[in-house]
DOTOR-627141 format. One line per 2 residues: number of its first residue (from 1); their letters; for each residue x, z, y of N, C-alpha, C, CB. Coordinates in steps of 0.1 Angstrom, whole numbers. Glycine has a CB too. Example, Ala and Ser with C-alpha at 12.3 -4.5 7.8 and 13.67 -1.06 7.14 Angstrom:
1> as> 132/78/-57/123/78/-45/132/78/-33/113/90/-45; 128/71/-22/137/71/-11/129/79/0/141/57/-6
***
This chain:
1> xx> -440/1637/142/-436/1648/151/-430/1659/142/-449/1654/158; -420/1667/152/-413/1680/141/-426/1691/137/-398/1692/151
3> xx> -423/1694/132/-428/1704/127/-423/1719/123/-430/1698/119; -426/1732/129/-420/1745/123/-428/1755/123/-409/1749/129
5> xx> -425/1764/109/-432/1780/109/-433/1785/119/-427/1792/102; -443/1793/119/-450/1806/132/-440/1816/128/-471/1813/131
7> xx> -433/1818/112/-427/1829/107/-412/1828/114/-427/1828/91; -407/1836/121/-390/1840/121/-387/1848/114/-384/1846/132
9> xx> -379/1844/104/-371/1855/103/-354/1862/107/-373/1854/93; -353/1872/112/-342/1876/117/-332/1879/111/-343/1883/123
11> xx> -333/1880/95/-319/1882/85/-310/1874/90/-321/1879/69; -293/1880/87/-289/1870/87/-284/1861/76/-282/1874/94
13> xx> -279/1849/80/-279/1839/64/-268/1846/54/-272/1818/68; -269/1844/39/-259/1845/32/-251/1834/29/-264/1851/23
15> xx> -237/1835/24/-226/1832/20/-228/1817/11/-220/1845/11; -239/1816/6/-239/1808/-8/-245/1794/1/-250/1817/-23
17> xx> -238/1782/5/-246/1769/11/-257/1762/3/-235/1756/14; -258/1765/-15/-270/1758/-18/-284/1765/-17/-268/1755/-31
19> xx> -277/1780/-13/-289/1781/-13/-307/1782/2/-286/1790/-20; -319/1785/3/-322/1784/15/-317/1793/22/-334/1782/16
21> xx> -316/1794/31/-310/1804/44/-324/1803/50/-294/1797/57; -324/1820/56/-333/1822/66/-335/1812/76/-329/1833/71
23> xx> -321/1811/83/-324/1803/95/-333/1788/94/-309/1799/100; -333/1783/78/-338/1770/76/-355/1773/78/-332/1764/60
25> xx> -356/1788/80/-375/1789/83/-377/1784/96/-384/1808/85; -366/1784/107/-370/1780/118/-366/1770/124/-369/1786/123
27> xx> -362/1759/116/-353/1751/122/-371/1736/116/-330/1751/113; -367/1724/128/-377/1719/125/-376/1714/112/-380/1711/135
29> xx> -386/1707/100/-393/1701/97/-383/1690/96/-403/1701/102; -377/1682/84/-372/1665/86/-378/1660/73/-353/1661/86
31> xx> -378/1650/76/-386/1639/66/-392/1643/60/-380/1632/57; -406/1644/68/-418/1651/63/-428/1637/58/-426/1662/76
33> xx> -438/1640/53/-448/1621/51/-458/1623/62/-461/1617/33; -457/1616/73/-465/1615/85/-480/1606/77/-455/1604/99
35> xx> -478/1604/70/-487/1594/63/-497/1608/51/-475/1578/54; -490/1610/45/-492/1624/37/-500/1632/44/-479/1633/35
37> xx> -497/1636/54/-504/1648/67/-514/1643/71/-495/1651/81; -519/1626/69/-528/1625/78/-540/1617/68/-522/1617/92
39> xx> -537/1619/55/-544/1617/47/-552/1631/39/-537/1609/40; -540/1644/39/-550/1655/36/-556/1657/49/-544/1667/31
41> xx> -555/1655/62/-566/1660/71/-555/1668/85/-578/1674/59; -540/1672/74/-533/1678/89/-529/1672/101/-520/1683/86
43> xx> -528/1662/102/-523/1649/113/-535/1641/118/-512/1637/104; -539/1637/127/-547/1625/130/-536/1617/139/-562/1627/137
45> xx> -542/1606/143/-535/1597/152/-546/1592/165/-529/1584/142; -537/1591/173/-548/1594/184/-543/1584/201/-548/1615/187
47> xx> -545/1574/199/-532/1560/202/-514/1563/197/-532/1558/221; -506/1570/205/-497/1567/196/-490/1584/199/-486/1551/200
49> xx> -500/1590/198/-499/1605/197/-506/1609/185/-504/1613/209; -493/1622/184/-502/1625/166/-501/1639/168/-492/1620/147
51> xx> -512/1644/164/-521/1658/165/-517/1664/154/-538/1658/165; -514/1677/149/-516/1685/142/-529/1692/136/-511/1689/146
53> xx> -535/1691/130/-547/1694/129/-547/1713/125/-554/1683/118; -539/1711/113/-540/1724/105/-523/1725/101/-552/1724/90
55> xx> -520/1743/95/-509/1739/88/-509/1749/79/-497/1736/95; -521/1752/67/-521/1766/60/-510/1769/52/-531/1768/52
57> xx> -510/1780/45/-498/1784/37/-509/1778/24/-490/1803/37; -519/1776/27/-525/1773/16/-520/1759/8/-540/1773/19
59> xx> -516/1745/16/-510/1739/12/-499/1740/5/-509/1735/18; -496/1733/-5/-484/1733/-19/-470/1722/-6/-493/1720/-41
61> xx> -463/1735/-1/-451/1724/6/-444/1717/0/-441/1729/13; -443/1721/-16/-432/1711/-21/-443/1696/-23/-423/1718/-40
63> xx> -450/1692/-19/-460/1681/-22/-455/1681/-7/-478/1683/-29; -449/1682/5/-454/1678/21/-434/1674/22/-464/1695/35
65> xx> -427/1688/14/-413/1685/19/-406/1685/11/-407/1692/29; -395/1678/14/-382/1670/2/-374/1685/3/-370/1651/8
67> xx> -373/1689/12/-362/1700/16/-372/1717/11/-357/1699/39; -382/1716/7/-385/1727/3/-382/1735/-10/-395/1726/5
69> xx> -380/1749/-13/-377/1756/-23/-383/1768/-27/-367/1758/-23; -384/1768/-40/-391/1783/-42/-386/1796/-44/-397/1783/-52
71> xx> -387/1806/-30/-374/1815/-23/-376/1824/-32/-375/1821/-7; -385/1825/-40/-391/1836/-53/-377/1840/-60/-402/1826/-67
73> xx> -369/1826/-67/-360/1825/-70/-346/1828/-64/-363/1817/-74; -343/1832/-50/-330/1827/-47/-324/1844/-46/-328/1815/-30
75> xx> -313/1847/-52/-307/1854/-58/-296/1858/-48/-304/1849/-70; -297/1851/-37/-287/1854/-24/-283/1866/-21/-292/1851/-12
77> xx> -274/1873/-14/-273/1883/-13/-279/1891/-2/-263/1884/-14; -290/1880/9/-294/1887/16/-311/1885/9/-290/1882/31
79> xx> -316/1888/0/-332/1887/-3/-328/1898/-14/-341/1869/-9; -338/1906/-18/-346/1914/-25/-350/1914/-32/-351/1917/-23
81> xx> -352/1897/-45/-355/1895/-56/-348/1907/-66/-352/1882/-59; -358/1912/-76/-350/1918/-87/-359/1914/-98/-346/1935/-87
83> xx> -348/1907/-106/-354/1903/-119/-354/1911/-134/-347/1891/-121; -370/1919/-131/-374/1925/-141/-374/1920/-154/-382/1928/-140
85> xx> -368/1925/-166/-369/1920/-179/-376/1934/-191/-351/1916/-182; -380/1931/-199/-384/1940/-210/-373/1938/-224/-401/1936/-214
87> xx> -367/1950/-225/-356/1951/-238/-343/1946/-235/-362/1943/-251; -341/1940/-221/-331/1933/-215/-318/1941/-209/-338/1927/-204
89> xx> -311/1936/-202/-301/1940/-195/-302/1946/-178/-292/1928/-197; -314/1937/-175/-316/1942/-160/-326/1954/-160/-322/1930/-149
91> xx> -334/1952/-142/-339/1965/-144/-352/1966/-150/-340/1971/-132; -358/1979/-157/-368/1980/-165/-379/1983/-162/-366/1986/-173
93> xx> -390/1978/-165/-402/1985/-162/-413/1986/-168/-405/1982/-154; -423/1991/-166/-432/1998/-181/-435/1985/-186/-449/2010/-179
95> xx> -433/1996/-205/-433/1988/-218/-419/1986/-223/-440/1975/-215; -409/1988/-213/-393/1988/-221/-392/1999/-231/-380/1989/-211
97> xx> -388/1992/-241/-388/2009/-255/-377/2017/-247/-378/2004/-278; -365/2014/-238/-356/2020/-236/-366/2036/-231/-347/2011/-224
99> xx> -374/2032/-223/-377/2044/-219/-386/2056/-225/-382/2041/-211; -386/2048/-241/-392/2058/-250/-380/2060/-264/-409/2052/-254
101> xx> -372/2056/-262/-362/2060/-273/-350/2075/-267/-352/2044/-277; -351/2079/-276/-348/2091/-277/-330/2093/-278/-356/2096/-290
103> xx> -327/2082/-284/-313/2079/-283/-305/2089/-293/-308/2080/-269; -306/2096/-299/-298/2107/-307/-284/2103/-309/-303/2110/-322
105> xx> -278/2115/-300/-262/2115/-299/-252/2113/-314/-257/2131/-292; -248/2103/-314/-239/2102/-328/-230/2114/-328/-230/2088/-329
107> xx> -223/2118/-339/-215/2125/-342/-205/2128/-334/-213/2122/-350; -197/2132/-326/-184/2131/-318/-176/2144/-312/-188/2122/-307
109> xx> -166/2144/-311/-156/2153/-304/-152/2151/-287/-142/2152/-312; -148/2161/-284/-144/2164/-271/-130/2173/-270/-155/2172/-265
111> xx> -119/2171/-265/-110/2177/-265/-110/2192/-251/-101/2166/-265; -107/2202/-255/-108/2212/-245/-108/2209/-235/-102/2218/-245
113> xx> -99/2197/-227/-100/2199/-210/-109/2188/-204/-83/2198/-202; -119/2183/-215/-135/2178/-213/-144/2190/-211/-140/2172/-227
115> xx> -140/2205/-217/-149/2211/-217/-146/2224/-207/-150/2214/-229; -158/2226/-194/-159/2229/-183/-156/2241/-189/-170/2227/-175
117> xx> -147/2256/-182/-143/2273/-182/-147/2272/-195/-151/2287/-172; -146/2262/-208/-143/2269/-223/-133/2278/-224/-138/2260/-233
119> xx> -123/2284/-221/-112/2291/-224/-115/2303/-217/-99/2284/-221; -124/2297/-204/-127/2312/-199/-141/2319/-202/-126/2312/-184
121> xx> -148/2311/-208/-160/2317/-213/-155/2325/-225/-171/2307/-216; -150/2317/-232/-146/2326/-243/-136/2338/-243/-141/2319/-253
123> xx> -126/2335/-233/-118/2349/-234/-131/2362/-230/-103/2350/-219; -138/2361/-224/-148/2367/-217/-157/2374/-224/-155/2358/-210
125> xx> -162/2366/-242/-164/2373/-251/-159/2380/-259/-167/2369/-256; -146/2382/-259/-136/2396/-268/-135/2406/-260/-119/2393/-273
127> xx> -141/2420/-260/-138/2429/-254/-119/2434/-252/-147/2438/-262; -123/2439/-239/-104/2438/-235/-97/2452/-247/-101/2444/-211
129> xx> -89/2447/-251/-84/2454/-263/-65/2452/-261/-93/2446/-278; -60/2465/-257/-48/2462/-246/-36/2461/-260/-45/2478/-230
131> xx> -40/2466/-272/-31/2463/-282/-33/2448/-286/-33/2472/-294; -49/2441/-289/-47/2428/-290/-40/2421/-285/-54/2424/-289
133> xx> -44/2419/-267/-35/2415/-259/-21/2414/-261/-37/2420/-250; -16/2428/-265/-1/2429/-262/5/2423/-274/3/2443/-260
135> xx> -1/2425/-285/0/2414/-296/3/2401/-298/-8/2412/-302; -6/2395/-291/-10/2381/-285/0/2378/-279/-22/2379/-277
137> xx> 3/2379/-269/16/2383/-258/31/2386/-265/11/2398/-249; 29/2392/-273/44/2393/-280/47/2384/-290/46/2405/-288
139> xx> 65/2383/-288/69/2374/-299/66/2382/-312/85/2369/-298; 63/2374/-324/58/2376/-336/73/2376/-343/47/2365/-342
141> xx> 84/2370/-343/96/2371/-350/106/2369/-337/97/2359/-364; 120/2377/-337/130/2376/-329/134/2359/-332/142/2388/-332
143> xx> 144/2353/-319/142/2344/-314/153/2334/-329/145/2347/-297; 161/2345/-334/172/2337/-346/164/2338/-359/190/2347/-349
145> xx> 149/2342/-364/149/2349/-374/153/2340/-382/138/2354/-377; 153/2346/-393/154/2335/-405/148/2337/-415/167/2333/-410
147> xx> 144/2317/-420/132/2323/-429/135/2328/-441/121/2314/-431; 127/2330/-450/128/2338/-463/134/2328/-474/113/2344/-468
149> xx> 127/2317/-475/138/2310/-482/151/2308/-484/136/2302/-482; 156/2310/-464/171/2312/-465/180/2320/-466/175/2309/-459
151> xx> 176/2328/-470/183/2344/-474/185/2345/-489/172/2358/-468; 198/2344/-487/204/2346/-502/206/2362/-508/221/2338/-502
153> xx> 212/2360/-517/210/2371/-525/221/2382/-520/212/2366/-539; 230/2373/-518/243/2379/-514/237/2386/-498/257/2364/-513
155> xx> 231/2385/-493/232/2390/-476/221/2398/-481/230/2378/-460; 215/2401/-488/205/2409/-494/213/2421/-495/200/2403/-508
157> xx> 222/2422/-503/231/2433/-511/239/2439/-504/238/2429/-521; 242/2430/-488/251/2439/-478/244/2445/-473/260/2434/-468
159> xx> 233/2442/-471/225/2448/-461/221/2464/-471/209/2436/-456; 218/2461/-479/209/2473/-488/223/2483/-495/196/2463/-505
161> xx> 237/2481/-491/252/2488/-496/244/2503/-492/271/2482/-483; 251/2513/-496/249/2526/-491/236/2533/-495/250/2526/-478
163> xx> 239/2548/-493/224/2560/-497/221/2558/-483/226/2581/-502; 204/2558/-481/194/2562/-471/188/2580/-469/182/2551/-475
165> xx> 194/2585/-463/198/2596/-468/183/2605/-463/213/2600/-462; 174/2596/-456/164/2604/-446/149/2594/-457/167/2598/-422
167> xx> 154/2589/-469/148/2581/-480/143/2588/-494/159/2572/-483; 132/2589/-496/129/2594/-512/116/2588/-518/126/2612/-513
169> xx> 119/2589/-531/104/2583/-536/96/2594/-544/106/2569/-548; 85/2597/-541/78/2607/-548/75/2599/-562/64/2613/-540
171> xx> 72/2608/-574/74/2603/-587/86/2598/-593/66/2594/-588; 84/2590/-602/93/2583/-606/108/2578/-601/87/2576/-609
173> xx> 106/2579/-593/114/2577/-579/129/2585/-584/106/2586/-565; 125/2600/-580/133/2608/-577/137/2615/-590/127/2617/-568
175> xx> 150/2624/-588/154/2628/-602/142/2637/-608/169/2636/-602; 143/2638/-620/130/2644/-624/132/2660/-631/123/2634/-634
177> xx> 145/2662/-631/153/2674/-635/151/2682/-627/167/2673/-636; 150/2698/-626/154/2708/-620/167/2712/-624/146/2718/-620
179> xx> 173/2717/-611/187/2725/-618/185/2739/-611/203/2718/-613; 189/2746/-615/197/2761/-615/212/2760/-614/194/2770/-630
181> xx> 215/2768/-603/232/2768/-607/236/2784/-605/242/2758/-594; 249/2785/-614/246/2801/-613/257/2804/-598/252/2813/-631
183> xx> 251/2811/-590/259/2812/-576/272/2821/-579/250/2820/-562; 275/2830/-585/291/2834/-586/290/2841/-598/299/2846/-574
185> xx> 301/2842/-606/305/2843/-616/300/2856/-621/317/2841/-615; 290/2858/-632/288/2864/-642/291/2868/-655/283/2863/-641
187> xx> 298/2887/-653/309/2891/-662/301/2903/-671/324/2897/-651; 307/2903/-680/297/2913/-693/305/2920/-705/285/2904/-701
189> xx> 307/2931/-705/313/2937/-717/303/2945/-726/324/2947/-712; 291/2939/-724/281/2941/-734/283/2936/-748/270/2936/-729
191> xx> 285/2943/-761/279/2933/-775/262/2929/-775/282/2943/-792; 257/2938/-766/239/2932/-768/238/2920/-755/223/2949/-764
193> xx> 229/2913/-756/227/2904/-748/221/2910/-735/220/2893/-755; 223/2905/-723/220/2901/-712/213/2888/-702/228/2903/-711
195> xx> 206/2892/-692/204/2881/-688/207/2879/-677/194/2878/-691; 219/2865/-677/224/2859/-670/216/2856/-654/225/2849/-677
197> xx> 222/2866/-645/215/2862/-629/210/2848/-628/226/2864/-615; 194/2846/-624/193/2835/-617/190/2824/-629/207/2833/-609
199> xx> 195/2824/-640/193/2814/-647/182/2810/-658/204/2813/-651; 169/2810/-649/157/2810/-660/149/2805/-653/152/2823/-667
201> xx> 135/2802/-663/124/2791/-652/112/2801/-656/120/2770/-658; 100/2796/-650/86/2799/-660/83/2787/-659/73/2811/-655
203> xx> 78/2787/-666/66/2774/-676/55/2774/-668/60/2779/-695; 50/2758/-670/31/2758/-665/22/2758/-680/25/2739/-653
205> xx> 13/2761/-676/2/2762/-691/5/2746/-694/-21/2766/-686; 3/2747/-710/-4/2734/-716/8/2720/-709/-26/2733/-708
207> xx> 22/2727/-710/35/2715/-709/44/2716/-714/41/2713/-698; 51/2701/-718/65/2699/-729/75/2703/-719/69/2683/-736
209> xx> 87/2707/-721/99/2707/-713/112/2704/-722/100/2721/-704; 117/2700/-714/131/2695/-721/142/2704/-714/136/2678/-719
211> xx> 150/2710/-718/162/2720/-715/171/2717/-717/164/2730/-718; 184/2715/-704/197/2716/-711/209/2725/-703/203/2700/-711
213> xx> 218/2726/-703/225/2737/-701/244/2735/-702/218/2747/-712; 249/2735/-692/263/2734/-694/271/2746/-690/267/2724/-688
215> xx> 281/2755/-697/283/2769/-690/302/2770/-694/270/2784/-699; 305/2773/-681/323/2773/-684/325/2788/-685/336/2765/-669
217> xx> 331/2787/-697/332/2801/-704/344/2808/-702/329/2800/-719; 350/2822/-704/361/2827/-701/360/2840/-711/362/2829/-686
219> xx> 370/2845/-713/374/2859/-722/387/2865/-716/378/2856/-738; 385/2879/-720/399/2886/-715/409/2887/-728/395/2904/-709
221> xx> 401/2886/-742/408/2884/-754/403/2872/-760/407/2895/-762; 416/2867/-766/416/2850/-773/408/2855/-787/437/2842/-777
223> xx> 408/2868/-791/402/2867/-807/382/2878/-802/418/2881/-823; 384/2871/-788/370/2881/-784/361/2870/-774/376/2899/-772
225> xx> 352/2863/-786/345/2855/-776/332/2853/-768/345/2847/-780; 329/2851/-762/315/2847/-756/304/2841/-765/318/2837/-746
227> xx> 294/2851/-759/286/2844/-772/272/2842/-762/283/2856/-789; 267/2832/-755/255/2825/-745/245/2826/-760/259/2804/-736
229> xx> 230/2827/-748/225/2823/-757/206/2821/-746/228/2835/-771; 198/2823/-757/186/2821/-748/172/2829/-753/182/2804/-749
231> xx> 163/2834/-743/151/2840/-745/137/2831/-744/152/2850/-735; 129/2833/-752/116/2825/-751/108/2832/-747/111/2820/-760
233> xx> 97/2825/-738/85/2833/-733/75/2832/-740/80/2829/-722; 65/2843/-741/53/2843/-750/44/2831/-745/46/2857/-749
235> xx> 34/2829/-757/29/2821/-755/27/2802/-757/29/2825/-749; 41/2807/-764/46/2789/-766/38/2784/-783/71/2788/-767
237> xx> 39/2774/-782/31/2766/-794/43/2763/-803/21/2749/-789; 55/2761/-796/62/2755/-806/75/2756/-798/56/2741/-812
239> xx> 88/2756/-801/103/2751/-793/114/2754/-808/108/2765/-776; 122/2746/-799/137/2751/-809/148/2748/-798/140/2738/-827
241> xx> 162/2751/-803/172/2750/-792/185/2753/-806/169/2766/-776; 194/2743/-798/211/2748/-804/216/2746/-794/221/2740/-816
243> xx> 227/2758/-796/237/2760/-788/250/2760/-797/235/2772/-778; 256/2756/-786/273/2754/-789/282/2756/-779/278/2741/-793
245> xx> 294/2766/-789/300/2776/-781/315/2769/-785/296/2793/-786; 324/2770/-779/336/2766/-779/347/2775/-790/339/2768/-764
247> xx> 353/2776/-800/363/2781/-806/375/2779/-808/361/2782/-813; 377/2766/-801/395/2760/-802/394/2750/-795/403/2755/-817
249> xx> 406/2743/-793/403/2731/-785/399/2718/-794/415/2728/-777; 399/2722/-807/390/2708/-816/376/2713/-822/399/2702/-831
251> xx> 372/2729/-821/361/2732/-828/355/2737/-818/361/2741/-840; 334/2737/-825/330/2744/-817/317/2753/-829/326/2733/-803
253> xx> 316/2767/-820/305/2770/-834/292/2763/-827/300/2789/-838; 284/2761/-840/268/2763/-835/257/2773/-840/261/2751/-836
255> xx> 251/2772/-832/240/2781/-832/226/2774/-835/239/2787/-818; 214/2775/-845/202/2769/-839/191/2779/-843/198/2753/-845
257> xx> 182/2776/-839/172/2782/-837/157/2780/-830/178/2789/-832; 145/2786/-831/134/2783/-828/127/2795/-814/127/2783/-842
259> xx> 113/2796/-817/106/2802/-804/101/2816/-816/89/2789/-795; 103/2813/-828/100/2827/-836/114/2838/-827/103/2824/-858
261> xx> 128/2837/-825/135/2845/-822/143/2842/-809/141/2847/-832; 149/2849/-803/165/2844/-794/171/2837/-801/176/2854/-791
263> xx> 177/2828/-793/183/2819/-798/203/2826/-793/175/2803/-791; 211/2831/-806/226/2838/-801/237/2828/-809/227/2859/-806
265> xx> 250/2821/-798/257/2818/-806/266/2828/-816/263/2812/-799; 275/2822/-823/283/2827/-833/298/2830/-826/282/2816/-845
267> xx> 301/2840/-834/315/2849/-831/324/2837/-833/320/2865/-844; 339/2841/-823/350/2832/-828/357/2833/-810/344/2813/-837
269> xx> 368/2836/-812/379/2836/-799/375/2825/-790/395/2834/-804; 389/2819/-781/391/2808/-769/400/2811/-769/385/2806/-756
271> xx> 407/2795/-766/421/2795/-771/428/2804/-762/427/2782/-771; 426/2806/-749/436/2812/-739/421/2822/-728/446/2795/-727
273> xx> 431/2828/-720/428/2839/-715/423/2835/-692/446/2850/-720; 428/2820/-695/435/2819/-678/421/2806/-679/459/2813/-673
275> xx> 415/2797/-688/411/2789/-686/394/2789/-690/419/2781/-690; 385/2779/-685/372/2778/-690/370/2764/-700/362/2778/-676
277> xx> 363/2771/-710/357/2765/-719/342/2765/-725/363/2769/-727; 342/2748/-727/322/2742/-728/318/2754/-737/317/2723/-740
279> xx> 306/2756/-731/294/2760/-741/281/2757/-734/293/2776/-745; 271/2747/-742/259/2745/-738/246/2741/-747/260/2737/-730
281> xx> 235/2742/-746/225/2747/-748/215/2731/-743/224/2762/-739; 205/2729/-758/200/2720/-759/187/2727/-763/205/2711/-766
283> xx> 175/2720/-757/164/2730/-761/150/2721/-756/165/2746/-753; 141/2726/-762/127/2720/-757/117/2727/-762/123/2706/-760
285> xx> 103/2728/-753/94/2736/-759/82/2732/-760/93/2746/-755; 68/2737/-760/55/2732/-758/49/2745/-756/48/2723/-769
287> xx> 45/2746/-740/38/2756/-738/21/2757/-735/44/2761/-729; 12/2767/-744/0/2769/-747/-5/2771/-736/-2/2778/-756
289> xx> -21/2778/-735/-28/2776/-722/-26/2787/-714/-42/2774/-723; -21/2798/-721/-14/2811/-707/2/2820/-714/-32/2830/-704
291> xx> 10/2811/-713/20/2810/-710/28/2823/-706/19/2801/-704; 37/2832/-709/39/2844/-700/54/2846/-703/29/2859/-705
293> xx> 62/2852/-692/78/2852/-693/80/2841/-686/85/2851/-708; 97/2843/-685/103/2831/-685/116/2826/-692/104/2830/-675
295> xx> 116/2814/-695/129/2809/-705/147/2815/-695/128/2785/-708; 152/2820/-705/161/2825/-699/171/2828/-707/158/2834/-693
297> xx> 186/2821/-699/200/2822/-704/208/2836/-707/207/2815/-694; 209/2842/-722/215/2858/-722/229/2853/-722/211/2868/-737
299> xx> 238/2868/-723/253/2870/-723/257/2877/-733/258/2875/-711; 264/2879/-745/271/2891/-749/286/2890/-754/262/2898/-760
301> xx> 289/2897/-751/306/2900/-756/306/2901/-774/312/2918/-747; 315/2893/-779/316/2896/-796/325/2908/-798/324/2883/-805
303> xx> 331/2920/-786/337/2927/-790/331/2938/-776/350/2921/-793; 322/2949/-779/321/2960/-767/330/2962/-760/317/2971/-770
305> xx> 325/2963/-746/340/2970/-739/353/2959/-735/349/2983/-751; 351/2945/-745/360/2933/-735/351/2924/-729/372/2922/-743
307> xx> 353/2920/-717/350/2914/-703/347/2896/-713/369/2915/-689; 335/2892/-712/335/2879/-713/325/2877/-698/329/2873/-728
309> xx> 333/2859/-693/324/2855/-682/317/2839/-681/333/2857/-669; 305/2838/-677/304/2828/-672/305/2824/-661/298/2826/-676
311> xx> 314/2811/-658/313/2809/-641/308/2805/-632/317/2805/-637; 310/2808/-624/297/2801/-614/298/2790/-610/294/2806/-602
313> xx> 289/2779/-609/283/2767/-612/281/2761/-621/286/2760/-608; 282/2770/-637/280/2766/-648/259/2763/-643/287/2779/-663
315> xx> 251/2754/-650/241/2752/-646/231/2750/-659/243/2742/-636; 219/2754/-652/206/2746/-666/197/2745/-657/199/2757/-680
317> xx> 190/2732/-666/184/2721/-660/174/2718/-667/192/2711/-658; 162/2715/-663/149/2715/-671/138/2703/-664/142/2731/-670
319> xx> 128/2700/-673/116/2693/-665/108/2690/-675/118/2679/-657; 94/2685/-671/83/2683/-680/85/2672/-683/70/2686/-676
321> x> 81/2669/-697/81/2657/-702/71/2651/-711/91/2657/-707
***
């Protein structure tokens, strides 16, 4: 007789033909052992009707049917097996180390647009600072510059042609001379000396100076000459000075002298009456710790009562050294 489960099930079958399908729970029973059934006790025979007696799950079916399988196993896509492994590939369950290893991240990088508002978190930490910004924001070199290696020497030297006239260097730099210039022409028919408008310094305590002096000279008489000369200020440690005065157009007198006296050139004409002729004045001193006066250019005539002149922009010039 057929034979079938009390069980339905209502899944529907899957895809795969070897394996059981639901539907095979309900379909009858084939080639079962009628002989089998009625030797454990499930079947009797009863003239030529056969009874069912029992049909537990407790019975082992693969011992009753050729067509039975163990659904434990079938992997179909309509059953709910999951095959648990330990240290494996599928799914895990307690006692897999997976779930107690800690895993420590190896060494590695990320490139910025992996990394969520980085650019805006961090702008966010520099306080807004509108010169940085504008910094940041500006070109750093115009768009032709050129670099330094390629700049020759030559484009150097056009550029740097000419005085910078709004330009100075303090120190060393700058000339280190003072000048005096005498502003218009000073005239004297003195034989004692005078002193020349304008043309003198004072001294600082405890300094060397170097002096020089160029003066275009004139006479009303060719045998009546000019005689320049110089005054020292008290207080000096030490100086000397020569001067030289013009007498022809191949000679000149000199004069020398120290800080014990004035320093006065020597008598002697110019050749003419209409023109100016050199006379100048070399000198240096060392001044002590209070210093008093000032160094200064005299005038006298080698004959009272005739006109000698010096002219204006004849000059003296000085500095510490």
């Amino acid at each position: 007789m057929a034979i079938k489960h009390n069980f339905i099930c209502n899944l529907p079958d899957g895809v795969n033909q070897d394996m059981v399908k639901p539907s095979n729970w309900i379909e009858d029973h084939v080639g079962h052992d009628q002989q089998l059934h009625i030797d454990l006790g499930i079947e009797t025979i009863s003239g030529s009707q056969a009874k069912v007696n029992s049909h537990e799950s407790t019975y082992n079916h693969l011992l009753l049917h050729s067509n039975s399988s163990d659904h434990t196993q079938n992997t179909d896509t309509n059953t709910n097996a999951v095959n648990f492994s330990i240290n494996g590939s599928n799914a895990i369950k307690e006692g897999d180390n997976r779930l107690t290893n800690a895993r420590t991240p190896t060494t590695h990088s990320h490139p910025e647009s992996e990394i969520t508002n980085l650019v805006t978190d961090l702008a966010l930490k520099e306080p807004i600072n509108a010169n940085i910004q504008t910094h940041i924001s500006s070109a750093h070199a115009p768009s032709d510059a050129q670099k330094n290696s390629d700049i020759t020497k030559g484009e150097i030297e056009t550029k740097l042609i000419g005085v910078i006239s709004s330009h100075s260097h303090s120190g060393g730099g700058s000339d280190p001379w003072t000048y005096i210039f005498l502003t218009s022409d000073f005239v004297t028919s003195s034989s004692t000396t005078v002193p020349v408008t304008g043309m003198e310094f004072t001294p600082l305590a405890n300094k060397k100076y170097e002096i020089y002096g160029m003066f275009m000279m004139r006479t009303n008489s060719t045998t009546v000459g000019p005689r320049p000369g110089c005054e020292w200020p008290t207080g000096l440690i030490d100086g000397v000075a020569t001067i030289k005065m013009t007498s022809s157009a191949t000679a000149q007198l000199t004069a020398n002298g120290n800080i014990n006296a004035a320093v006065l050139s020597s008598v002697g004409g110019l050749p003419n009456t209409t023109q100016s002729y050199p006379a100048k004045i070399e000198a240096m001193f060392i001044s002590g710790a209070t210093p008093s006066g000032t160094f200064k250019i005299r005038l006298a005539s080698e004959t009272s009562g005739t006109n000698v002149t010096m002219k204006a922009n004849s000059f003296l010039k000085y500095r510490e050294i």
